[in-house]
N, C-alpha and C positions, 0 to 999 in steps of 0.2 A: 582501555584498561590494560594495564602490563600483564603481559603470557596470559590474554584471547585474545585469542583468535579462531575464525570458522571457516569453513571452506564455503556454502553459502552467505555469500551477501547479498540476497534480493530478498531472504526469509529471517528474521530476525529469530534469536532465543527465543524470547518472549512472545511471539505471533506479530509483528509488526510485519508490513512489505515494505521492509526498506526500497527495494529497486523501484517503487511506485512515491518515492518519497520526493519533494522538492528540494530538500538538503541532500538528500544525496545527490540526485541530477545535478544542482547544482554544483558541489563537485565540496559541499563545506561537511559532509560528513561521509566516513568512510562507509559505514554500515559495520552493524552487530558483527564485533568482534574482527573490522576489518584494520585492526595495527592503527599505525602513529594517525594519530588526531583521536582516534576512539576516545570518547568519554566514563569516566569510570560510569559501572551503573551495577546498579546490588543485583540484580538478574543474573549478570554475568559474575559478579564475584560469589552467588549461590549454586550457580552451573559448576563453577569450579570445587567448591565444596560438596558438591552432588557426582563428581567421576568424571566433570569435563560434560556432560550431557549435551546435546548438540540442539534441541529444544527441549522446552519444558514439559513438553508432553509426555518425552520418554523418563521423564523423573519418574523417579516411585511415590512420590508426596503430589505430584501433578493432580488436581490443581489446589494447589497453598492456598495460604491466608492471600499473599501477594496478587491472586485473581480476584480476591473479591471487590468489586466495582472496577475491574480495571478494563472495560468498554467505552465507560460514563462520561470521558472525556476525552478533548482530541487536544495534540499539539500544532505542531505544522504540518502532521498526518493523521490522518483519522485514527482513532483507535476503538473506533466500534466494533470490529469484527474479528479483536484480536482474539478473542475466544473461539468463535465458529471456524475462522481460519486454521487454529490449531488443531480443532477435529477435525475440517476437512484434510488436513495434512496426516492426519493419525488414518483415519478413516481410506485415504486415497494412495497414498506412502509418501513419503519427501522426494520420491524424483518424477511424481507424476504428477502434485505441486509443482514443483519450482517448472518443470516443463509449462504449466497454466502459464506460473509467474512470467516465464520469460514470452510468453506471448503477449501477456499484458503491457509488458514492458515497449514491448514493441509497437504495441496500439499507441501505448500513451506518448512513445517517440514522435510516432507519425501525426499526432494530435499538436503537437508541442512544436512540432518541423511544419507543418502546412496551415493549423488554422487558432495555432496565440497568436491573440493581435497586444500582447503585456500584459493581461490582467485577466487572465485564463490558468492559469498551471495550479493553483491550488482547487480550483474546481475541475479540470480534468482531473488531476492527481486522484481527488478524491473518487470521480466516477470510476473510475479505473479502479481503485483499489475496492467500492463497495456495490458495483453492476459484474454478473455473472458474465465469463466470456462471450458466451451466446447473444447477451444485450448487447454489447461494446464490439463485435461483428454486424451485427443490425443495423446500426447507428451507423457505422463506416461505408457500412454496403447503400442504405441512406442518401449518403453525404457522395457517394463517388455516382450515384444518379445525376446528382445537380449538376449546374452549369460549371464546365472545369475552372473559366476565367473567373470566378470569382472571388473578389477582393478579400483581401483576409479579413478584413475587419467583418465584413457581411458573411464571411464561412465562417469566424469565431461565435457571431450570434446564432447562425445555424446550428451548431455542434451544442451549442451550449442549449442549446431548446431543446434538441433532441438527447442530450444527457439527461436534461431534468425531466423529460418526459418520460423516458427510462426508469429513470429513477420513481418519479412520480406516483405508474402503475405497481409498482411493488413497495410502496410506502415509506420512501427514501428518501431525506432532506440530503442536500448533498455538501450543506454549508458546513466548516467545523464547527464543534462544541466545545467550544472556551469553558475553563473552569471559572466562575466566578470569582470578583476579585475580593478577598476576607476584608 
């Protein structure tokens, strides 16, 4: 969207984690407010009308009409936890966030670099963005147990067990939630 732009892009306006995003990794979306290719999106043309606000949290209308059901569905990233993220970011501050974030980022690097075997990154993306740091440490700490030579295709089924098993104890499908089609 023309004139946003944010100095964070791994934390989106609106509570997304772009930097846990497969568009973004991929390299086809810049992130919230990150210049040419951006996509317009009424978030960001509302932040501009709101004094430029840097998330929605610090709005004074935080949270709008525009939150209601906005969990309920995922795209190519989850967007379950865009709400709870936004209070943890209130609650924790934005640079003790994005410090998380970019640790995440780095897990899900290392996930992406040693054990996709091609049909892994929307399900790591997703563990990554919806398992508390301390799960997605467990998991790696885990996984560098096992035998180092192991093939990737046999470390992407491991991680992947051990994601969902993650996820599992804390009552977390780890699949996206497609909007149904009207």
């Amino acid at each position: 969207m023309k004139d946003f732009e944010r100095e964070d892009q791994l934390f989106s306006l609106c509570g997304l984690n772009c930097g846990l995003c497969t568009m973004h990794l991929g390299g086809y979306c810049p992130g919230c407010g990150g210049g040419t290719g951006n996509q317009s999106c009424a978030v960001a043309r509302c932040s501009l009308e709101h004094g430029g606000v840097a998330y929605c949290y610090l709005c004074a209308e935080y949270p709008c009409a525009r939150y209601e059901g906005i969990d309920e569905y995922d795209s190519f990233i989850t967007h379950r936890n865009r709400r709870a993220d936004m209070e943890k970011a209130r609650r924790i501050g934005p640079e003790a966030y994005r410090a998380e974030q970019v640790k995440k980022c780095e897990i899900l690097q290392t996930l992406l670099e040693t054990c996709n075997d091609g049909r892994r990154k929307p399900l790591f993306a997703a563990a990554v963005n919806l398992l508390e740091l301390e799960e997605l440490n467990a998991v790696l700490a885990q996984l560098s147990r096992g035998p180092a030579d192991l093939p990737v295709k046999e470390k992407a089924v491991q991680v992947a067990e051990l994601l969902q098993m993650a996820a599992s104890r804390r009552g977390i499908d780890l699949k996206l939630r497609k909007k149904p089609a009207k």
